[in-house]
N, C-alpha and C positions, 0 to 999 in steps of 0.2 A: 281612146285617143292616143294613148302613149302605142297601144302596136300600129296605128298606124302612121304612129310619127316615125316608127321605128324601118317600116315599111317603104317609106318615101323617100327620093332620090335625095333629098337635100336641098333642092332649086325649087324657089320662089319665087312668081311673079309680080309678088308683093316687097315692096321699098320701107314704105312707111306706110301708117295709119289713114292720112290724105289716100295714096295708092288703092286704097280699100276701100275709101270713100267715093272716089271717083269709079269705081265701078255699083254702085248703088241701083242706075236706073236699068244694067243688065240682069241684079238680082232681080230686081221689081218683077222685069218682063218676064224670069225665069221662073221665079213661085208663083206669080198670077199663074200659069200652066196648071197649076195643084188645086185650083178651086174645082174642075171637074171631077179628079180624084176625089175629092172632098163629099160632090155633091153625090158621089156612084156610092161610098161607104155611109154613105146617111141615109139608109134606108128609109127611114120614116118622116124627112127631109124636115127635121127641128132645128136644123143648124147646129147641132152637135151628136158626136160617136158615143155611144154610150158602152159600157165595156161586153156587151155581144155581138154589138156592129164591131168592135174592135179585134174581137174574136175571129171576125167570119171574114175580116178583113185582113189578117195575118193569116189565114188559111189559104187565102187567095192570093198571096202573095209567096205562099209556102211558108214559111217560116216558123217553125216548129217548137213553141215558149212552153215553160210548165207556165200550169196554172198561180203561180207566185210571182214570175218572170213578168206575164201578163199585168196581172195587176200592179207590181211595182212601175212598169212602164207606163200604164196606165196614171195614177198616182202622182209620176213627175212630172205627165205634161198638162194634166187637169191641174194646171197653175193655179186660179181661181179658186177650184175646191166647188163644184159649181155640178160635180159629179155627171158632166158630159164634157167634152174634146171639142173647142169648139175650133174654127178655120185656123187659126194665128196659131192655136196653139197643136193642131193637124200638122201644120211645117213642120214644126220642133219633132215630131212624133215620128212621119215619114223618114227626115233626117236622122234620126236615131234608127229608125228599122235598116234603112240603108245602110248603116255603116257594121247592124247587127248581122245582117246577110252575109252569104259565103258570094265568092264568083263562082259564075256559070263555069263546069267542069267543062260543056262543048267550046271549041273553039270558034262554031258557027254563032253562039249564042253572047254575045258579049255583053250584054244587059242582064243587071241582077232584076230591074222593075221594071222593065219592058219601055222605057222609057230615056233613051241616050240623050235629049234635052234635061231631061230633069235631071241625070246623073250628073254630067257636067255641071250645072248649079249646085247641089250638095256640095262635088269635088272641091268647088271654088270656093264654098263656105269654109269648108276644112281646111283649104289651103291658107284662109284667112285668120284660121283660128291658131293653126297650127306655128303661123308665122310672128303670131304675137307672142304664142307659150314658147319662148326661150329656153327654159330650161326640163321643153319635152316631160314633164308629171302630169299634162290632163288639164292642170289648173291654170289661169292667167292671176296675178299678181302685179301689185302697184310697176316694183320691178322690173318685171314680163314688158308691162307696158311700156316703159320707159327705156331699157333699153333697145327696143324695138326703134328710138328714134336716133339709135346709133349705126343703123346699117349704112354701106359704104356709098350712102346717093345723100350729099350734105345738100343738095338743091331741092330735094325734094321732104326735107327735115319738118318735122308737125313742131307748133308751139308747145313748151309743155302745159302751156294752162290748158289747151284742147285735148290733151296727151289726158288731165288729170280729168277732165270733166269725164270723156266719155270712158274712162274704169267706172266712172261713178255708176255714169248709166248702165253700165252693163255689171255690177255688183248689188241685184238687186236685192239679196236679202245682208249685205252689210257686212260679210265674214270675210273683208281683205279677199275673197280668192272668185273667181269667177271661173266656173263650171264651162261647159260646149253649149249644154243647156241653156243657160244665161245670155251668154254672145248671142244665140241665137234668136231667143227673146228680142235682146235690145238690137240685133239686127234687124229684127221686122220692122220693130220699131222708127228704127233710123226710116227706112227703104219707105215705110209710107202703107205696108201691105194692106190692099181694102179698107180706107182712109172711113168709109163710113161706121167699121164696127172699132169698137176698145177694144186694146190690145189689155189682157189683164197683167195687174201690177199685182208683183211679190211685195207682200208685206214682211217689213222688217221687223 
C-alpha cells in the first residue's frame, strides 16, 4: 500500500467519508462481477477455495508465489479459520493478488486480470483506502480517520460520531490500526455483498 501510495498522482476523488459512501451501490455492481470468478476457481463448487484451487488459480492468473507466500496469503483471507476462501472473503483475496501483480509489459495489453471492469473497482477501493491513510504507512488510525474530515469541501464534512463508528467497524480485531485487509472486510460489509451468506467477523 505505501508504494502504491507512493506511486499515485496525489488527486483524489474522494472529499470525505460520506464521498465514499455514496459511491457504495457502484461497488456493489462492481464486485457482484467476481461471483463468476469465484464460481470458475471452485472447482468442486463447495462455496469455497481450498489452498490447491488457490494454487491452480494464481497459476492462471500467472502469478508466481513461493509456496510460504501462498499459504500466508492464504492464511489472511481464510478470515473465519474455516480452512476454505469462501465468496466475501474471495474479494479480499483477488484484491490483494491485484495489487501483488506487475503491469502488463505490452502496451497492447493493459489489463493485469483480463478484466478493465474489475480493475477499475479495486482501483477505486484503493483510492478509497488510500485517501483515508493520511499519513501514507499502509495503516488507517483513529487519526487517519478524522483528519480525513478536514479536507478542503466543509459542505460535504462527516459527523464525527459517524467518523468514530465506522473506524470501529472497520477495526476488527481492536489494535487502533486498521490494515487494507480490514477496510476491505467492512467494506463488503457496508456495500451489502451477497446479503444472503455471513460475512465472517474477526474475533477480537
Amino acid at each position: 500500500m505505501i508504494e502504491v501510495k507512493r506511486s499515485s498522482s496525489g488527486h483524489s476523488n474522494f472529499k470525505s467519508i460520506n464521498s465514499i459512501i455514496l459511491r457504495f451501490p457502484r461497488f456493489k455492481e462492481g464486485l457482484k462481477n467476481i461471483k463468476g470468478v469465484f464460481e470458475q476457481y471452485d472447482e468442486d463448487a463447495n462455496g469455497a477455495i481450498d489452498r490447491e484451487e488457490l494454487k491452480r488459480c494464481l497459476q492462471k492468473l500467472q502469478l508466481n508465489l513461493k509456496e510460504q507466500e501462498v499459504e500466508d496469503l492464504f492464511s489472511s483471507c481464510d478470515i473465519d479459520g474455516s480452512q476454505g476462501i469462501q465468496f466475501n472473503e474471495f474479494i479480499v483475496l483477488l484484491c490483494l493478488i491485484y495489487l501483488l501483480m506487475e503491469r502488463p509489459s505490452s502496451p497492447h495489453n493493459t489489463s493485469k486480470m483480463g478484466s478493465p471492469e474489475l480493475e477499475a473497482t479495486f482501483d477505486t477501493l484503493v483510492e478509497a483506502f488510500l485517501f483515508l491513510d493520511k499519513n501514507g504507512d499502509g495503516k488507517l488510525n483513529k487519526k487517519d480517520v478524522l483528519k480525513a474530515l478536514d479536507e478542503e469541501s466543509p459542505w460535504e464534512k462527516s459527523p464525527a460520531h459517524i467518523s468514530k463508528s465506522r473506524f470501529r467497524e472497520m477495526d476488527w480485531d481492536r489494535n487502533g490500526k486498521v490494515s487494507f485487509r480490514e477496510f476491505l472486510f467492512a467494506l463488503i460489509n457496508w456495500v451489502g455483498i451477497d446479503a444472503d451468506e455471513e460475512i465472517p467477523i474477526m474475533e477480537s
